[in-house]
C-alpha positions, 0 to 999 in steps of 0.5 A: 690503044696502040695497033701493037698492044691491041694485036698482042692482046688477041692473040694472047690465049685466055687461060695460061694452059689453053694451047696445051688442053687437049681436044682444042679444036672446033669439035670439042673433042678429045681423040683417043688413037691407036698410037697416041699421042705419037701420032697426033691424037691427045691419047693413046697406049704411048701416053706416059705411065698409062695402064689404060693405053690412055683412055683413063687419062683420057676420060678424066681430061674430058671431065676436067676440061668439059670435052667429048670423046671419040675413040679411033678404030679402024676396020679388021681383015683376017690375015692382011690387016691387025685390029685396033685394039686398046689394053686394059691392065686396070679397071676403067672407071667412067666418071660421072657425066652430064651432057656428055657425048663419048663415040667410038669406032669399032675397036677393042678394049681389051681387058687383061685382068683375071679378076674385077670389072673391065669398064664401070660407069658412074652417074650420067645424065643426059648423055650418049655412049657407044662403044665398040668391042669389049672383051674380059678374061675375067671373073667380073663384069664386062660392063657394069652400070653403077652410079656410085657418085652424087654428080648430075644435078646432084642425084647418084643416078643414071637416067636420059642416057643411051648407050650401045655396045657392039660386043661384050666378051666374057671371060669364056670367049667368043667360040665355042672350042675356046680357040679361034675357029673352034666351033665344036663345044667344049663342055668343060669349058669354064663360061665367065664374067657378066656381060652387062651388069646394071647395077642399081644397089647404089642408086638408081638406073632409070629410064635410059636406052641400052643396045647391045649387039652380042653378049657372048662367052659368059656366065651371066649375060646380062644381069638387072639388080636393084633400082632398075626401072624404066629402061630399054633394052635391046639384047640382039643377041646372048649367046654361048652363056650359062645364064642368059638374062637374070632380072633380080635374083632371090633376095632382090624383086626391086627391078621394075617396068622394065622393057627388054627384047632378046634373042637367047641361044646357049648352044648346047651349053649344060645347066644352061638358062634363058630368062629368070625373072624375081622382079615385078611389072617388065616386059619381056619379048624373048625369042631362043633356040632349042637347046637350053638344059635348064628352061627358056623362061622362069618366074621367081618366087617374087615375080609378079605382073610381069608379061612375057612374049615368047616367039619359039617353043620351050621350057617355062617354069612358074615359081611365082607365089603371086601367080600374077605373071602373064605368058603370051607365046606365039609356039603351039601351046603345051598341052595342060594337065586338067587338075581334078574338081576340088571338094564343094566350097573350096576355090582352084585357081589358075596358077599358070602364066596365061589364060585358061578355058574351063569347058563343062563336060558333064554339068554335074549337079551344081547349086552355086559357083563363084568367080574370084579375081584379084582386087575385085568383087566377086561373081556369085551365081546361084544356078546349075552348069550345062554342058558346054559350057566354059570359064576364062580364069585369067593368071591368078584368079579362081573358080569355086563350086557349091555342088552334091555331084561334081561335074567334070571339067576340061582345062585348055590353055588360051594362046 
């Protein structure tokens, strides 16, 4: 072969449109900047027609051409320096991924809207994202997790993905006056949106890893539903929300196996809530400050097996009909309302979130008692009580006497 031939054949680009796909470089990686494309990134606010100040453009060349994505930031000084900053006009929609890398620095996407959803995020599998700062003015979801779309090796899934956020900013704001350096609250303030939303009605959210810095100025802060199981989730800090954390809701117990740390503040926010939990099997670690109007903790009608580590003193309310729930709290424990000793033969069982001691004070004269626990057999012993002598009913499980004098009975509750 000719010197001359072979020459213009290496140097000839394998694909027609090569030296103009974006992120052709050795990193793989598509840039996104803060006045891209004018200033060497692939995208930016200067991308023609962009409403998205070029990260929809950027994503979707990302999946068309099998890239990463990094977004440019850059570090904040009040007064001396301006925040980068990304405007949001329209929804940003994450297509589906696999085995894709999306990094940021830590700047802004800054969504404009009044109603819908900042940034939505379709089936992933396999992948990595971080972002930044995300902050909505809207009634919708800061961040929702749903995937809609048959994608990863053809599953309507997100699974093996992790994800971290720095901030989430509903649409009530990040200070309690509503204004900059406002710290006083204001009560009428409207608190809007839902931080993070996993929403796993259209398929499921499985066994992923989720941290999220601070949640903050919301109505809901960070809201499970529907086919979520398996994941990990780490909420640093909720704060200046109504409702903080919700897991299911009334009509929805599908939320599952779970595991969630979170520390909850409201701030003095009236009607406010910690965490309300209708699904079965999570654990929750939970720490809050005083101040929450409504509870700290709540167990739904349908929450069941559910355990709760609770590290300050607050409000717990048990709605559950399972009574299965179990409440480990490192607080001094509140005092419990020893119930009266029921007729001979009928069972009282232990419908509170934690273990429970029975001490005997006065023996009475007892024939036959009976312990019964869930799903096993129960314990019949034909004999009298004793003075101080004591039960241990675990959540859900029940004692019942045969007797012609009822004793009396203290109950204690089991740190």
């Amino acid at each position: 072969m000719r010197p001359l031939l072979l020459l213009l054949l290496l140097s000839t680009p394998l694909f027609a449109d090569e030296e103009t796909i974006p992120g052709s470089r050795p990193t793989n990686q598509i840039i996104v900047s803060p006045n891209g494309p004018d200033d060497g990134g692939d995208f930016g606010p200067k991308t023609p027609g962009t409403k998205t100040s070029g990260l929809q453009e950027a994503f979707d060349a990302a999946k068309r051409h099998a890239k990463d994505l990094y977004v440019a930031g850059g570090s904040w000084t009040a007064d001396k320096t301006t925040p980068v900053v990304y405007n949001l006009h329209k929804t940003l929609h994450v297509p589906w991924m696999q085995n894709f890398r999306f990094d940021s620095g830590h700047a802004v996407l800054n969504y404009v809207g009044k109603t819908g959803d900042a940034v939505v995020i379709d089936s992933q599998m396999s992948c990595s994202y971080r972002f930044g700062l995300i902050v909505s003015l809207s009634d919708g979801a800061v961040v929702r997790l749903t995937p809609a779309t048959e994608g990863p090796d053809r599953f309507r899934v997100i699974t093996s993905t992790e994800f971290v956020f720095n901030a989430l900013v509903g649409g009530g704001g990040a200070w309690p006056g509503g204004e900059p350096y406002n710290s006083t609250l204001d009560q009428k303030r409207r608190w809007m949106g839902v931080g993070l939303h996993l929403d796993g009605r259209p398929g499921p959210i499985d066994a992923n890893k989720i941290t999220v810095f601070e949640t903050v100025g919301c109505e809901t802060g960070l809201l499970l539903t529907g086919g979520i199981s398996r994941n990990t989730i780490e909420e640093t800090n909720i704060h200046l929300c109504r409702h903080h954390l919700r897991i299911g809701d009334e009509q929805d117990a599908i939320p599952c196996d779970n595991r969630i740390e979170a520390f909850v503040d409201s701030q003095g926010i009236q009607h406010s809530s910690g965490a309300t939990i209708f699904g079965v099997r999570n654990m929750l670690t939970l720490s809050s400050r005083p101040g929450m109007t409504q509870y700290d903790l709540r167990f739904g009608p349908s929450a069941s097996d559910n355990l709760v580590l609770l590290h300050s003193a607050g409000k717990t309310v048990d709605d559950s009909t399972s009574h299965t729930n179990r409440l480990i709290s490192t607080a001094q424990p509140t005092p419990l309302a020893t119930p009266p000793v029921p007729p001979s033969g009928e069972a009282i069982q232990n419908t509170n979130p934690f273990p429970i001691e029975i001490r005997i004070l006065n023996p009475g004269t007892v024939t036959h008692w009976t312990e019964l626990s869930p799903g096993e057999d129960a314990i019949d012993i034909h004999a009298p009580l004793s003075p101080g002598q004591s039960f241990l009913l675990n959540p859900g499980e029940s004692l019942r006497l045969q007797y012609t004098a009822p004793p009396t009975w203290r109950w204690k509750p089991i740190r």
